[in-house]
C-alpha distance (Angstrom), angle and dihedral (degrees) to the residues before:
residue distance angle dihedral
X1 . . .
X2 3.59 . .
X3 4.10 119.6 .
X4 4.36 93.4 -140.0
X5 3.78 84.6 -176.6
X6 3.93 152.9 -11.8
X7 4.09 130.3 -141.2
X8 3.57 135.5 172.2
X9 3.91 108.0 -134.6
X10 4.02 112.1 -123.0
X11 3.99 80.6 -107.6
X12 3.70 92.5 61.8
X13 3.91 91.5 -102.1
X14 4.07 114.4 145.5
X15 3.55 107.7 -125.6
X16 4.05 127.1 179.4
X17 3.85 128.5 173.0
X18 3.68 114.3 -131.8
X19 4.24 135.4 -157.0
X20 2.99 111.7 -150.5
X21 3.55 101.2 164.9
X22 4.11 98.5 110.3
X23 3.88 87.3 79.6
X24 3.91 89.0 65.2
X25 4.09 121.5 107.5
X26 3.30 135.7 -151.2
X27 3.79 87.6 -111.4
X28 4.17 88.2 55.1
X29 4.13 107.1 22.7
X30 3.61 91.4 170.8
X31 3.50 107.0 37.2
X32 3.89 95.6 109.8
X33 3.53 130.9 29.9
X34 3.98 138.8 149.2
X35 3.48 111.9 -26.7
X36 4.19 129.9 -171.6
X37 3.75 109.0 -130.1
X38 3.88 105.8 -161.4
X39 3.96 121.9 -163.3
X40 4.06 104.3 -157.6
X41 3.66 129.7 158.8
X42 3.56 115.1 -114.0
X43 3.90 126.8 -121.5
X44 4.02 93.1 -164.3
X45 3.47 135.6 41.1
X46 3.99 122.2 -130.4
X47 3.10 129.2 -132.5
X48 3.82 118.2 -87.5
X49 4.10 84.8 28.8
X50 4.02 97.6 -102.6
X51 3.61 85.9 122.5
X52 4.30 110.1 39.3
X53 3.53 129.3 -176.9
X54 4.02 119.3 -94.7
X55 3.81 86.2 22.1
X56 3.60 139.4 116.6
X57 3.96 120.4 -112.3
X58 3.55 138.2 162.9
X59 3.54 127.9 -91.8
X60 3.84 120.9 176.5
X61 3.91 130.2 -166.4
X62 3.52 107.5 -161.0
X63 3.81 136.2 -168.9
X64 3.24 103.8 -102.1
X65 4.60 113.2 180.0
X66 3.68 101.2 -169.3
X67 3.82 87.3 57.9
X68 3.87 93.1 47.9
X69 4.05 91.2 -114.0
X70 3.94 100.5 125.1
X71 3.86 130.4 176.9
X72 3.49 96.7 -89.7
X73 3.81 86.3 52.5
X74 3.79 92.6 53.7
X75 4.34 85.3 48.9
X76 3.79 98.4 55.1
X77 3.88 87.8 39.9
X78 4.23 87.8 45.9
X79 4.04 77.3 51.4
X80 3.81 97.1 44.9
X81 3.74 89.5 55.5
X82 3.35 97.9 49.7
X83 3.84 101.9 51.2
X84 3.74 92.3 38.0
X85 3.88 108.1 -101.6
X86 3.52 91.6 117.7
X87 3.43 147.5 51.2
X88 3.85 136.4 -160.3
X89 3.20 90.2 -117.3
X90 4.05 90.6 57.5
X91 4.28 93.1 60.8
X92 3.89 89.8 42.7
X93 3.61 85.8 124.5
X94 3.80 94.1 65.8
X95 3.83 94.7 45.5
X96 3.72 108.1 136.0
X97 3.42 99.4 -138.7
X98 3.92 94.8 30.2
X99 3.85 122.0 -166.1
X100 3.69 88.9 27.1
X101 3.53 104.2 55.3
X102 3.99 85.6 48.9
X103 3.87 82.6 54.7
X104 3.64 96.3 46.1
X105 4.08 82.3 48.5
X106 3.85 95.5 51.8
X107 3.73 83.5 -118.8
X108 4.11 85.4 125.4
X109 3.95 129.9 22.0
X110 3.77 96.4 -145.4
X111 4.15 111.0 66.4
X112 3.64 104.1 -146.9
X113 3.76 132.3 -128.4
């Protein structure tokens, strides 16, 4: 993996975008790609206490081609974070571990199983 860049969101959040597209194979030449490795404090904790409250985790938005989210998606959204035009909340649908990263956000009262 190969960090192309780090930002700090206008909220104070650390973002960096990621490549990870030296893992790929010939059998699977897409398979990774740029990701968006986010840094935000959480508001809840999960269960099991990887993820606490009023601490950092990881959240990563990752290309993702059968969805229709390709790496020059993830850029301009790396870019919209940066300068503001975006929010977290606005790429929730390409949240790798979905529900629960909108729980660990706050963004839903109910973390999911």
């Amino acid at each position: 993996m190969e960090i192309i860049e780090r930002a700090v969101m206008p909220n104070g959040t650390e973002i960096q975008l990621e490549d990870w597209s030296s893992r790929n194979t010939p059998e699977y030449p897409d398979l990774y790609g740029l990701t968006i490795g986010v840094y935000p404090i959480a508001k809840n904790n999960g269960k099991g206490r990887w993820v606490e409250s009023g601490e950092r985790f990881r959240l990563t938005i990752s290309h993702n081609n059968h969805s229709g989210y390709a790496n020059d998606d993830v850029k301009a959204d790396f870019s919209a974070l940066k300068n503001g035009k975006k929010r977290l909340e606005d790429l929730a649908a390409h949240f790798w571990n979905g529900k629960k990263d909108m729980y660990y956000l706050g963004m839903i009262s109910q973390e999911p199983h």
